[in-house]
Every structure is written in structure tokens, then in C-alpha cells.
C-alpha positions in Angstrom: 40.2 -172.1 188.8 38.1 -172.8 192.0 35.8 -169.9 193.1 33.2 -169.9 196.1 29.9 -170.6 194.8 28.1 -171.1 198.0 25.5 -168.8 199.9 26.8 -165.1 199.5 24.7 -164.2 202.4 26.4 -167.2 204.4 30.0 -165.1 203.9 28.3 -161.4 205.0 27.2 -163.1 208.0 30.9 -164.9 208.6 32.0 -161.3 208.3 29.2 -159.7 210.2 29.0 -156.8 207.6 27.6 -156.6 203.7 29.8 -157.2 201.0 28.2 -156.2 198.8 28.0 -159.5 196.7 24.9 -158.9 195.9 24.6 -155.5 194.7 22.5 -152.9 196.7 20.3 -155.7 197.4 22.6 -156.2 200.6 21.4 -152.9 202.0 17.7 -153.9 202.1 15.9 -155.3 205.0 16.1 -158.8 203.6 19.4 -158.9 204.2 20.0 -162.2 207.2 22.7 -159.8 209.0 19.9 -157.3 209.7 17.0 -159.7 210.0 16.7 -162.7 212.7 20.8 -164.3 211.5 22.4 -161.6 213.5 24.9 -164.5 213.8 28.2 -165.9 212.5 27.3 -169.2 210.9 27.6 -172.5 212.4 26.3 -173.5 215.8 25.6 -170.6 218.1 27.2 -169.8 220.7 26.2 -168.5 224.0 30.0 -166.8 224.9 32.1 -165.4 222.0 35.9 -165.4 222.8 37.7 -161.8 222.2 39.3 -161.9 218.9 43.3 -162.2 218.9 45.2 -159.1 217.5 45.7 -162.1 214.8 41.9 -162.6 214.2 41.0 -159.5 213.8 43.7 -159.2 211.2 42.5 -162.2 209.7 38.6 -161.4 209.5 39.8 -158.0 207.7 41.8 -159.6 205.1 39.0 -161.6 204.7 36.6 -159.0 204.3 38.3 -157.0 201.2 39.2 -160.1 199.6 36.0 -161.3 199.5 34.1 -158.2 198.9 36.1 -157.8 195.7 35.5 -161.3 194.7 39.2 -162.7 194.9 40.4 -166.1 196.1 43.2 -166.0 198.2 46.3 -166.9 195.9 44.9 -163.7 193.8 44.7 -161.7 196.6 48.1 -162.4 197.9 49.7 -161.7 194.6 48.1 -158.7 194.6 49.5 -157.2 197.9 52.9 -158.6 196.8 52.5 -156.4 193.6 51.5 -153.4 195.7 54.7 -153.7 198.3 57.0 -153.4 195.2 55.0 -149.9 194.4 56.2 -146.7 195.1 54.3 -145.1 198.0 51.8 -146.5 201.1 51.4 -150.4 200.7 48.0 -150.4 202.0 46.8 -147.3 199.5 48.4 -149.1 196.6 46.7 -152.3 197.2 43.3 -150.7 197.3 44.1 -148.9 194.3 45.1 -152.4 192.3 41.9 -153.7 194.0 40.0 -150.7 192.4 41.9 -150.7 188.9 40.3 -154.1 188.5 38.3 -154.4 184.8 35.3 -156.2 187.0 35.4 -153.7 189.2 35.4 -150.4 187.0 32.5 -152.1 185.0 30.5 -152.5 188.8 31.7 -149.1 189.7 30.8 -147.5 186.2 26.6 -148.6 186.7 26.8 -151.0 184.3 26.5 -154.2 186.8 24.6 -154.3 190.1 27.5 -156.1 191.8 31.1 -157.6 191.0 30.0 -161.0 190.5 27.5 -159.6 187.5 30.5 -157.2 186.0 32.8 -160.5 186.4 30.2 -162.3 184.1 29.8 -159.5 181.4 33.9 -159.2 181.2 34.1 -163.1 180.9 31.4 -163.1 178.4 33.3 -160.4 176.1 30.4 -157.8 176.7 33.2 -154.9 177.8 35.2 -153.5 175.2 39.1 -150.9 176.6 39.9 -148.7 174.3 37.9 -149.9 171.4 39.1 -153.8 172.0 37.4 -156.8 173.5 38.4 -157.6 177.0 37.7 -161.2 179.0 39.9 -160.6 181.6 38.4 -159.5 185.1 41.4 -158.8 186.7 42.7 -156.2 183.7 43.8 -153.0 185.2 42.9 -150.1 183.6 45.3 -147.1 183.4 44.5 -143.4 183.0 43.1 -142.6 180.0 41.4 -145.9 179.4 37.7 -145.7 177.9 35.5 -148.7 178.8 32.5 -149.1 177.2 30.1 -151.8 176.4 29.5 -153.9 173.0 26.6 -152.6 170.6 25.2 -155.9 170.4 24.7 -155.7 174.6 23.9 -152.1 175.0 20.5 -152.8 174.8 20.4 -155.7 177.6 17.3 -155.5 179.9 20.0 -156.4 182.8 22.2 -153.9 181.5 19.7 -150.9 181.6 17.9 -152.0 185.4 21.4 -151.9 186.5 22.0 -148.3 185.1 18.5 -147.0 186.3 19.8 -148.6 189.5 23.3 -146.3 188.9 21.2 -143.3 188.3 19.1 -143.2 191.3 22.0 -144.2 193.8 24.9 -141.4 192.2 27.7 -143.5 193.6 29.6 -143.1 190.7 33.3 -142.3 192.0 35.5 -139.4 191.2 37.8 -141.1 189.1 35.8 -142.1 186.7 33.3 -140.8 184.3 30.4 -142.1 182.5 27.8 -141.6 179.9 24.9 -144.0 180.2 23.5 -143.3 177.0 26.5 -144.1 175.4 27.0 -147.2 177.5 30.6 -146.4 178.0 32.9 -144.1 180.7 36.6 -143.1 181.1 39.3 -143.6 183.6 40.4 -140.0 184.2 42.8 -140.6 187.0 43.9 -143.2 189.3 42.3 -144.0 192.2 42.9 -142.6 195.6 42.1 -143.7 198.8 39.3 -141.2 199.9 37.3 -142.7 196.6 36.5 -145.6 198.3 33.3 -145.5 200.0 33.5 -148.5 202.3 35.6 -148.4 205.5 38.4 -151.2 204.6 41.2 -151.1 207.3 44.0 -151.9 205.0 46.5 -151.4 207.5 45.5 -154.7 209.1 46.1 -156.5 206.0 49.9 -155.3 205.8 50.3 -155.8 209.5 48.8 -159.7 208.7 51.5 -160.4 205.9 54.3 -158.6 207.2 54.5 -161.1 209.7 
């Protein structure tokens, strides 16, 4: 399967926003959008045209997708998946997004950004319910424990990324976690107020419903 594996920083600045690819590293001054790249990439320009109603769907599409680390066919599948649900399209697809294995193991402390929990699921680090997992785009269901293997637990990677977990607190309602046990649980599903970035999902169903 194809994946990006260019710049990260080179897709923040096509989205003029962090993504968070690189952890809470994006939020530091070192990040190009807040340093002298203020820019889109590719030539500059000295007049911007105003985005189309079209565009703007477009760069916001964009912008989930590719915070959560999905290429498009994934993406689309996904939002097809969420339409058949019971309920608001928009809130179900940010709730498949969020039920994602790499993303509960990001969420949870134990990786300092999706990419990093997409390696440890890949590399059979993450155990769900007391079995081995390699599949990033597992959903979890209520109930679910996640933990990590013995044989990782005591990972240098693994532990800066839970220091980095401790002194944040981001850890979302939904779940809950034990660091010393290197594991956490799925208590409930997750809703649309846990998410703590401002997606505009709605844009997203207005771009495919077309």
C-alpha cells in the first residue's frame, strides 16, 4: 500500500495548520508554519485567489484525513461506513476516525504522534483484550483493554512518550489509562466534544454528498 513519506511539515504548511504528525513537537516554535514558511508550498505568490465553496471543502477533507494518517481510498471508505450508521454522518465519522487502534494507542500516551502508534501496532507491540494486534485501523469497542507487550514496556521511546502524556493531561474522556501498567481501557464511545481539535466535519459530508 502506498503512504506519503515526504516532509510532514511540507503537508502542515499545504494546510496552513499543525497536524499534529509530529507529535507535540508541531506546537513548538520550530514549527515552518510559525517561523519564516508562513506559506503554502510551491512558488509564492503575491495574490491568493478566494477559495471556492469547493476548495474550502476540499482543504478540510484534506486536513482530517491527513492528520489521522489515512490515504484517500481509506478515508472514503470510512465516511461511506459512517453514512450507513445510525445517527449524524459527520459525528460518526469522527468517531470511526477516533476508534482507530493507531489512534487509541496516540491518544492513550503511549506514542508521541500517530505515525509512532502506527509503527508500534504494525510491529505487534499493542496487545486488545489480552491478544496481539497489527492492525492500525482496528476499532476498538467499549469495553476493550489495550495495553502494551511486557517485552516493550520498558522501551526508552515508550516511557519519554508517557512522561510527555503526563505533563500534557490530554488524555480524553473516553478512555482510561494506567501508565505504570502500560495499558488503558475503552470505557465508552467517543463523542464529538472529546475531540480537541476544531475539525469541520460538516464540510466533509457537504464534499461527498455531491
Amino acid at each position: 500500500m502506498g503512504r506519503y513519506t515526504g516532509p510532514r511539515c511540507k503537508q502542515c504548511r499545504r494546510e496552513m495548520t499543525p497536524l499534529m504528525l509530529k507529535g507535540q513537537r508541531c506546537l513548538t516554535d520550530k514549527c515552518p508554519i510559525k517561523g519564516k514558511k508562513k506559506y503554502p508550498p510551491g512558488p509564492p505568490r503575491k495574490r491568493r485567489a478566494k477559495l471556492s465553496d469547493y476548495a474550502v471543502q476540499l482543504r478540510e477533507k484534506q486536513r482530517i484525513r491527513r492528520s489521522y494518517g489515512l490515504l484517500e481510498k481509506q478515508f472514503k471508505l470510512l465516511f461511506q461506513d459512517a453514512l450507513r450508521m445510525k445517527g449524524v454522518t459527520g459525528d460518526n465519522l469522527m468517531a470511526l476516525l477516533e476508534r482507530r487502534l493507531d489512534n487509541v494507542v496516540y491518544r492513550m500516551g503511549f506514542a508521541s504522534s500517530r505515525a509512532q502508534a502506527r509503527q508500534l501496532v504494525k510491529h505487534k507491540h499493542v496487545m486488545v483484550s489480552g491478544r496481539i494486534v497489527d492492525i492500525p485501523s482496528y476499532r476498538v469497542v467499549e469495553g476493550n483493554d489495550v495495553a502494551m507487550r511486557e517485552n516493550f514496556a520498558s522501551n526508552l521511546m515508550l516511557e519519554d512518550s508517557i512522561k510527555l502524556a503526563k505533563a500534557i493531561d490530554s488524555i480524553p474522556g473516553w478512555l482510561q489509562v494506567d501508565f505504570e501498567k502500560r495499558s488503558g481501557k475503552v470505557v465508552r464511545m467517543p463523542l464529538r466534544e472529546d475531540l480537541t481539535t476544531n475539525f469541520n466535519d460538516q464540510l466533509v459530508v457537504e464534499l461527498y454528498s455531491k
